[in-house]
One Martini backbone bead per residue (centre of mass of N, CA, C, O) as a GRO file, in nm:
protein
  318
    1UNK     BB    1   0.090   0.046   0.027
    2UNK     BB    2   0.180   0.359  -0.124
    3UNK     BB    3  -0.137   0.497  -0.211
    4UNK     BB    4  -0.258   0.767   0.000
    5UNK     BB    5  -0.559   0.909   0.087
    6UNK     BB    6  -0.695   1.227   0.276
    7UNK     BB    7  -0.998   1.352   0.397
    8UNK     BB    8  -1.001   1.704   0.477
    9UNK     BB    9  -1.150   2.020   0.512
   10UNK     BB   10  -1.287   2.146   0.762
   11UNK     BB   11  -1.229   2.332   0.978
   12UNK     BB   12  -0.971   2.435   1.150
   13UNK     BB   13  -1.097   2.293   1.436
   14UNK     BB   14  -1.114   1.978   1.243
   15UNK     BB   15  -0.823   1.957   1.162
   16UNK     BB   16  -0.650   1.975   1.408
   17UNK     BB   17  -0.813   1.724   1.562
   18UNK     BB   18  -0.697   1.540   1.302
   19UNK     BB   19  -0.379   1.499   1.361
   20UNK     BB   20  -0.346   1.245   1.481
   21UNK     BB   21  -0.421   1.066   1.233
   22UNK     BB   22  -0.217   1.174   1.077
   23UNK     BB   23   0.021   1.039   1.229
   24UNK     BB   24  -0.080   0.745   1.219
   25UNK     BB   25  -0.078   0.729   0.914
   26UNK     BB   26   0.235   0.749   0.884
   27UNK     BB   27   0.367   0.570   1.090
   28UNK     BB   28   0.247   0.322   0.898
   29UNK     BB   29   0.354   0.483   0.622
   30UNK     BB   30   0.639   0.612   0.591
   31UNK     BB   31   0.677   0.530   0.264
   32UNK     BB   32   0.469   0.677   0.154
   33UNK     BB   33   0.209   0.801  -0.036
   34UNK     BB   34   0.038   1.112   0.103
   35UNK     BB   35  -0.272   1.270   0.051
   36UNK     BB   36  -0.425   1.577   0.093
   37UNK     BB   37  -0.801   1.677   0.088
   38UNK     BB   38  -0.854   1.987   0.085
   39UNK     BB   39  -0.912   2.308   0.157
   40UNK     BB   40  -0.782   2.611   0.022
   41UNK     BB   41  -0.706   2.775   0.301
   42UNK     BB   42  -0.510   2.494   0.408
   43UNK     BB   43  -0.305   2.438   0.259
   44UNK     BB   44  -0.046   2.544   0.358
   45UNK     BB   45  -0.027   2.413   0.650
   46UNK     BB   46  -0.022   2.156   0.558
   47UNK     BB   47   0.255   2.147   0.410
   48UNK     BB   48   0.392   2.168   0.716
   49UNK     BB   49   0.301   1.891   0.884
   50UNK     BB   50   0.493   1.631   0.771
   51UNK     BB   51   0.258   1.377   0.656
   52UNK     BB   52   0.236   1.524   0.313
   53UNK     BB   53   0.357   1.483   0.008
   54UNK     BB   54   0.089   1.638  -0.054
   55UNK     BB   55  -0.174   1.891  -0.169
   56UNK     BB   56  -0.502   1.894  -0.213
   57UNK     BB   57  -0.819   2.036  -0.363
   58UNK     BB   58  -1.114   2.112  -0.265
   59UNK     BB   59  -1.400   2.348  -0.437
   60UNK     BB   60  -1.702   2.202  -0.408
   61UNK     BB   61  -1.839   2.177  -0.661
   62UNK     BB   62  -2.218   2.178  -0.730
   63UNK     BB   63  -2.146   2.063  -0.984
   64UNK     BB   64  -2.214   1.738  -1.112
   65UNK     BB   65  -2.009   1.736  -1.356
   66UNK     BB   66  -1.773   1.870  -1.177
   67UNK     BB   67  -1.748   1.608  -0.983
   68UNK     BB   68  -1.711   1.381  -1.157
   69UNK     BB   69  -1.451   1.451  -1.261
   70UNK     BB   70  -1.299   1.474  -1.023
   71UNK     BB   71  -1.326   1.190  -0.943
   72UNK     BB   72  -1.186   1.086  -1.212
   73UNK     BB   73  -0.917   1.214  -1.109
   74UNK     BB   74  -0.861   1.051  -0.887
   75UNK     BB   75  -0.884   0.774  -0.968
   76UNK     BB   76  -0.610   0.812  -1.192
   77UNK     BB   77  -0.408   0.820  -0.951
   78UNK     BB   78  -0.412   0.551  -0.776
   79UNK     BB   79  -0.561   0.472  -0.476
   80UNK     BB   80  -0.538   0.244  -0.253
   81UNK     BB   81  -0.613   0.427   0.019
   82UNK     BB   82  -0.903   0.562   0.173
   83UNK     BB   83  -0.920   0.826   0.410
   84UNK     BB   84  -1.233   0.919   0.564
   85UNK     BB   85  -1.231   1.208   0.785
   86UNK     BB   86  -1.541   1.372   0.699
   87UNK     BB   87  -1.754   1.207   0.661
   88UNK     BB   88  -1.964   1.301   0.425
   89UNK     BB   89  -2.205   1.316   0.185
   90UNK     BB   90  -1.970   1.360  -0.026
   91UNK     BB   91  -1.745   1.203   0.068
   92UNK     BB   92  -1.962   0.933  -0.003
   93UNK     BB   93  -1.999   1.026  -0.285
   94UNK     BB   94  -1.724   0.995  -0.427
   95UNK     BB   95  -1.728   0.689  -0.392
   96UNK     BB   96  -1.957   0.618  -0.586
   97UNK     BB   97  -1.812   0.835  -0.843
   98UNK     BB   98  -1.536   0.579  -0.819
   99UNK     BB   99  -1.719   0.381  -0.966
  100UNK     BB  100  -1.742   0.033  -0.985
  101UNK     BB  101  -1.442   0.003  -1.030
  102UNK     BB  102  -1.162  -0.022  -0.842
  103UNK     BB  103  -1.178   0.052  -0.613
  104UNK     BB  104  -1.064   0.157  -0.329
  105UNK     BB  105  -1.009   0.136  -0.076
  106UNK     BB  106  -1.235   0.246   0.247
  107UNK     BB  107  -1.247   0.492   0.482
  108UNK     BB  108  -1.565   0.499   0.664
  109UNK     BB  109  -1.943   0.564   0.573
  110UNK     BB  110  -1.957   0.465   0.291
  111UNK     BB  111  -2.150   0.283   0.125
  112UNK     BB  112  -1.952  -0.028   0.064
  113UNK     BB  113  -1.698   0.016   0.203
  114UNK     BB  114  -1.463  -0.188   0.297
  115UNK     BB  115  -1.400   0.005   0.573
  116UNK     BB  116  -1.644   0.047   0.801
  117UNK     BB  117  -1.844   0.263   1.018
  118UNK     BB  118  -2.086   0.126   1.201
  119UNK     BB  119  -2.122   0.233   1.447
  120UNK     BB  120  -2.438   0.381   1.651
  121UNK     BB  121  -2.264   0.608   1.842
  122UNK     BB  122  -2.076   0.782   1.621
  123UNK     BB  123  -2.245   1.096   1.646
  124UNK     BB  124  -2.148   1.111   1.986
  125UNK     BB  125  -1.818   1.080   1.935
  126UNK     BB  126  -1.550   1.212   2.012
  127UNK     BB  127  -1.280   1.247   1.781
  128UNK     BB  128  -1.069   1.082   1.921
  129UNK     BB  129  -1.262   0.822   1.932
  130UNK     BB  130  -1.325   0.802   1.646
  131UNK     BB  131  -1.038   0.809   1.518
  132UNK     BB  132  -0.943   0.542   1.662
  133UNK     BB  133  -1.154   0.336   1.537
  134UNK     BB  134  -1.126   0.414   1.232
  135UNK     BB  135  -0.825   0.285   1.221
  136UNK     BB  136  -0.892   0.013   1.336
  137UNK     BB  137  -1.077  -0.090   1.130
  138UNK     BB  138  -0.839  -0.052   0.886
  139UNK     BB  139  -0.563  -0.180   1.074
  140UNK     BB  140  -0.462   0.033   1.267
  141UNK     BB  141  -0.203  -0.004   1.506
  142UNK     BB  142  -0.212   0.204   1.843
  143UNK     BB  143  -0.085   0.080   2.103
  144UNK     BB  144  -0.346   0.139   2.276
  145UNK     BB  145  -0.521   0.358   2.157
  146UNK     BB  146  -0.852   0.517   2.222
  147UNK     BB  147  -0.713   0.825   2.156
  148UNK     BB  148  -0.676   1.108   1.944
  149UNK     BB  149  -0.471   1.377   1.963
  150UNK     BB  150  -0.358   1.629   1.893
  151UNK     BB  151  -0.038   1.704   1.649
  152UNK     BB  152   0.189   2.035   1.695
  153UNK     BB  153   0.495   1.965   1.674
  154UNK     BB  154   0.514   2.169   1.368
  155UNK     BB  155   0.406   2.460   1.516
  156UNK     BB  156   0.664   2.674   1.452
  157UNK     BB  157   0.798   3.009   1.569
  158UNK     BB  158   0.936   3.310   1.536
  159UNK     BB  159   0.863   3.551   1.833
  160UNK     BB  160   1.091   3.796   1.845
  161UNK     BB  161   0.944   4.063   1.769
  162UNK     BB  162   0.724   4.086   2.027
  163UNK     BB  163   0.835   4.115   2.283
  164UNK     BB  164   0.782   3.921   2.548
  165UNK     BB  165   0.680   3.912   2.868
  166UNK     BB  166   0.693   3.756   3.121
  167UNK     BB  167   0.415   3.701   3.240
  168UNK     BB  168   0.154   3.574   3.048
  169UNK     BB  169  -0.202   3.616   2.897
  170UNK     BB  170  -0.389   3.443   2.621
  171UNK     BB  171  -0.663   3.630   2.461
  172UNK     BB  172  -0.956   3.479   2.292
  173UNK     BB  173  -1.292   3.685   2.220
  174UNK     BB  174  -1.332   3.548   1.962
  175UNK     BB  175  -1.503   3.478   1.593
  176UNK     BB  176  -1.691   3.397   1.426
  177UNK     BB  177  -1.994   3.582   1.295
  178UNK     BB  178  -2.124   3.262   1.292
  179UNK     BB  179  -1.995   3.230   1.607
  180UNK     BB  180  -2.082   3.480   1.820
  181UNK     BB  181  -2.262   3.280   2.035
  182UNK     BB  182  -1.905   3.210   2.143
  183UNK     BB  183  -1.920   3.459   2.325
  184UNK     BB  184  -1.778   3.613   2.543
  185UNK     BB  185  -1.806   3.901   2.682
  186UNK     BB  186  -1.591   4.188   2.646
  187UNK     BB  187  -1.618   4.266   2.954
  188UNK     BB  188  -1.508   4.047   3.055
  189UNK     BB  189  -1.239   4.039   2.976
  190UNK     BB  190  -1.159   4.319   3.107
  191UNK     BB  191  -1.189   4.219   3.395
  192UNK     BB  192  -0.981   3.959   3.353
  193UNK     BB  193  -0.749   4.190   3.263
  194UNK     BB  194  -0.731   4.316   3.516
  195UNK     BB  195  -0.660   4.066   3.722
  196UNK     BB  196  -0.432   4.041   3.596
  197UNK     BB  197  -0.269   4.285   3.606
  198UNK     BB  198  -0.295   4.247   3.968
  199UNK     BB  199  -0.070   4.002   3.917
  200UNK     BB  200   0.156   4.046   3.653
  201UNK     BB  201  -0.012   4.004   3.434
  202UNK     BB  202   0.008   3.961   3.110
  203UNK     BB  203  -0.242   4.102   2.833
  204UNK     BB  204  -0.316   3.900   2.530
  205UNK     BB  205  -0.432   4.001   2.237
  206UNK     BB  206  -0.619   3.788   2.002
  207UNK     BB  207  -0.709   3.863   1.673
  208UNK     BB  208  -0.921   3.913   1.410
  209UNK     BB  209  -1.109   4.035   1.155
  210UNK     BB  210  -1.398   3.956   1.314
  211UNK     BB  211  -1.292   4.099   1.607
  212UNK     BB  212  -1.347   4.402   1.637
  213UNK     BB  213  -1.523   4.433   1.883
  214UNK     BB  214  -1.378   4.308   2.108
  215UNK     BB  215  -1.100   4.452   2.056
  216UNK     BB  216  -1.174   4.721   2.135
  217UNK     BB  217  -1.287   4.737   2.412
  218UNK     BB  218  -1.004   4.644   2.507
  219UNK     BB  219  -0.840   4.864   2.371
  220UNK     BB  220  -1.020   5.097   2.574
  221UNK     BB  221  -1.013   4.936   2.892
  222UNK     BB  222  -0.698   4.820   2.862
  223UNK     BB  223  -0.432   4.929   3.008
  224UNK     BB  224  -0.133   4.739   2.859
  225UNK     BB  225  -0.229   4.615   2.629
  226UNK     BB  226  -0.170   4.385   2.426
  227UNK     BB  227  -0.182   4.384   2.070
  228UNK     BB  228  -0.229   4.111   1.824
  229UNK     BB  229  -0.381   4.233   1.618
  230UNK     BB  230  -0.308   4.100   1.271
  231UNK     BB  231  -0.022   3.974   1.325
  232UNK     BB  232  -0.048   3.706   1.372
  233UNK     BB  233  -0.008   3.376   1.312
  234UNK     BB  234  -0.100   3.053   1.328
  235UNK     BB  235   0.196   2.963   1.414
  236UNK     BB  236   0.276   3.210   1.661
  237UNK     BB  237  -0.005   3.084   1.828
  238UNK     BB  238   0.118   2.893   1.907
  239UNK     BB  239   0.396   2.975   2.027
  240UNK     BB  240   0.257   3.190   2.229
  241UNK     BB  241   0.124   2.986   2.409
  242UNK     BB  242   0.352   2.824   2.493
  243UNK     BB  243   0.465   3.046   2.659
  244UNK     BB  244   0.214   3.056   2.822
  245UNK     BB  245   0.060   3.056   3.121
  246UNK     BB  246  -0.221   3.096   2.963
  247UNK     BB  247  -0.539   3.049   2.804
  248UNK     BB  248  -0.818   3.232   2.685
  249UNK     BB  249  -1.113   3.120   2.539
  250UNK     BB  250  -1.300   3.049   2.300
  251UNK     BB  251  -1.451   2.863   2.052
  252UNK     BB  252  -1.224   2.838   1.848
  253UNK     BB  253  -0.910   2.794   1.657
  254UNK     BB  254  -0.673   2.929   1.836
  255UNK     BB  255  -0.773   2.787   2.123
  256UNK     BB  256  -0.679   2.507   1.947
  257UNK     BB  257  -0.427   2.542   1.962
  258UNK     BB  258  -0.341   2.576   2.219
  259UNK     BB  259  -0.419   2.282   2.297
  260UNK     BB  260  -0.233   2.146   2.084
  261UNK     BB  261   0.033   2.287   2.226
  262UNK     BB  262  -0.041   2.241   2.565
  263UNK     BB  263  -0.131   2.453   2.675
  264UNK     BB  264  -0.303   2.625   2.945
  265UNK     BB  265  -0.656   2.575   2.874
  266UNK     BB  266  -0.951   2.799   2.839
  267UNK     BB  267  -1.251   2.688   2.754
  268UNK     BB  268  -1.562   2.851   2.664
  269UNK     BB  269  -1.905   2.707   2.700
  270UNK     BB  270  -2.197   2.680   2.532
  271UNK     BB  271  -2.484   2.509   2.474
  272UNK     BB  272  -2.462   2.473   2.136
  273UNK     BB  273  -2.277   2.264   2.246
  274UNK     BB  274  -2.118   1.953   2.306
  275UNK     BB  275  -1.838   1.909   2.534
  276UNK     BB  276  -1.823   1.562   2.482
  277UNK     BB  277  -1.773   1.626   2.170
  278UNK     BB  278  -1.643   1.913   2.105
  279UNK     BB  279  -1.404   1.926   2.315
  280UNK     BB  280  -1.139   1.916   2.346
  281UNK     BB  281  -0.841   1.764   2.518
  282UNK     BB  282  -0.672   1.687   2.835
  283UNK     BB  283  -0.486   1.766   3.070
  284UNK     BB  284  -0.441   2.125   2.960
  285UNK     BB  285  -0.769   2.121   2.982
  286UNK     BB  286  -1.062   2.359   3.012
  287UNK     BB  287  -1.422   2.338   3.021
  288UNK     BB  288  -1.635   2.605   3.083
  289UNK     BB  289  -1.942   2.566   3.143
  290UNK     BB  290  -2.207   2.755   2.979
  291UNK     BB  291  -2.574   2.783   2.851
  292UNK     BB  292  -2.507   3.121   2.889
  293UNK     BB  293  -2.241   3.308   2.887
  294UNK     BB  294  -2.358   3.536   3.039
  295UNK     BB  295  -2.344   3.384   3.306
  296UNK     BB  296  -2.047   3.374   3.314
  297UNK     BB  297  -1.785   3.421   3.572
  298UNK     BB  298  -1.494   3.589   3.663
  299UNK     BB  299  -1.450   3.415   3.899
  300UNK     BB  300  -1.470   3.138   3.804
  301UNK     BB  301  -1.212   3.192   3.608
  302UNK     BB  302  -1.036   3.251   3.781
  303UNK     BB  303  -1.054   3.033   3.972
  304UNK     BB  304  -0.985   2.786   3.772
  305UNK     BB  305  -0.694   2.908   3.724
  306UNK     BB  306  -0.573   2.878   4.000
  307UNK     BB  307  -0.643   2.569   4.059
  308UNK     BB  308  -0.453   2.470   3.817
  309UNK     BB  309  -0.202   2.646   3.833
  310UNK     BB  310  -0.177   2.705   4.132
  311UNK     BB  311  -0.132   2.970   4.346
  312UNK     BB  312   0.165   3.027   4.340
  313UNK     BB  313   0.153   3.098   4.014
  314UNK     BB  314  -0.060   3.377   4.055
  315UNK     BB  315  -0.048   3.521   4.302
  316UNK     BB  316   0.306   3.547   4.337
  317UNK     BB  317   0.352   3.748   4.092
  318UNK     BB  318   0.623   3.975   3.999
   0.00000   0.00000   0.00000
């Protein structure tokens, strides 16, 4: 088994999440040629990770005749084994627009593949444990792991141009637009970037294009906040997490980069989705849920984070 497919689409912190199975699929495979298919934003990324020999984009062009094609210039690749990591309706139809003849072995959902995950509780599983069922399904010995955590041991930068003085910590209070529901409001992050303050720890802000509202707010109400707002790239925010006393964000794609590079992470989690099933996981990250974010108060916040790291460490700070 020499070709080898993998499919992950994203977003950003469902890549991050899969890369533990891309760790084990290369480990198994060290010399094999390993293809990821993923979305147009994330090639430069990925091809950063060390996993993948090749890196081709899916356009998920929604015309039929032109899905057929891709289809079609996939099969004529010749790839022995297809790990299909996204299992969804669409890449469950490439297995099919890729038959009926010759088709590839392949791992995932779609009705007919060789090596298919059937269990039935499959949908309410945590992409950890979900995604070493899946490996195993498929004949790849885990040595014993029933969960694949994420892993960025690749994801390293130079971040000496910030000139960051220790100790601060990592805030990052947005997300997409389309997900400003999983935002603690920025009142409150204003609160604990004051607390962290009068502890002489730096508050260090993280922001994107789309996090101009709670970025401002902070940036009007917190004199001496460091503000990275629009400068880090995403390998940047991974190594300055490395350095963070801790990281403290909405449930966002930087603030899982955070969790994944085992920085001590506070991931703020509203009832919108089950933290159970969506929440990173590790010994280094802790879950704050509250079903309504603006109920989740700055003490809570506060108290959580000096028991996970020790009150020496946070109290006694100078």
């Amino acid at each position: 088994m020499n070709n080898i497919l993998v499919i992950k689409h994203g977003a950003l912190g469902d890549l991050i999440t899969a890369t533990g199975a891309f760790s084990e699929i290369r480990r198994h495979f060290p010399k094999g040629q390993i293809t990821l298919l993923t979305d147009p934003k994330y090639r430069d990324m990925a091809c950063e990770m060390g996993y993948f020999d090749h890196v081709i984009v899916d356009q998920r062009d929604k015309n039929p005749i032109k899905m057929l094609s891709f289809c079609k210039t996939l099969k004529k690749k010749g790839y022995d084994f297809v790990f299909d990591l996204q299992n969804s309706k669409r890449t469950s139809l490439y297995y099919k627009l890729m038959g009926p003849f010759d088709q590839p072995d392949w791992s995932g959902i779609a009705p007919g593949c060789s090596h298919p995950q059937i269990r039935s509780d499959r949908e309410f599983l945590h992409a950890a444990p979900r995604f070493a069922d899946q490996l195993k399904v498929a004949g790849l010995e885990l040595g014993g792991k029933d969960e694949l955590y994420p892993d960025l041991s690749w994801m390293k930068a130079d971040i000496s141009r910030f000139s960051l003085k220790k100790p601060f910590a990592l805030l990052i209070p947005g997300s997409s637009l389309s997900g400003a529901y999983k935002r603690w409001p920025a009142t409150s992050y204003v609160t604990l970037a004051h607390w962290l303050t009068a502890k002489n720890i730096q508050p260090v802000l993280i922001a994107g294009p789309e996090d101009r509202e709670p970025a401002e707010i902070l940036r009007s109400r917190v004199p001496g906040l460091y503000d990275l707002s629009l400068q880090a790239s995403l390998f940047e925010i991974g190594e300055i997490a490395r350095k963070a006393m801790c990281v403290i964000g909405n449930d966002t794609g930087p603030t899982l980069i955070a969790a994944g590079v085992k920085a001590p992470t506070f991931i703020l989690w509203s009832g919108a989705s089950d933290p159970d099933v969506y929440a990173p996981r590790g010994e280094n990250v802790q879950i704050l849920f509250q079903e309504k974010l603006e109920d989740l108060s700055v003490e809570r916040v506060c108290q959580q984070v000096v028991s996970f790291l020790h009150p020496e460490k946070v109290l006694n700070v100078r």
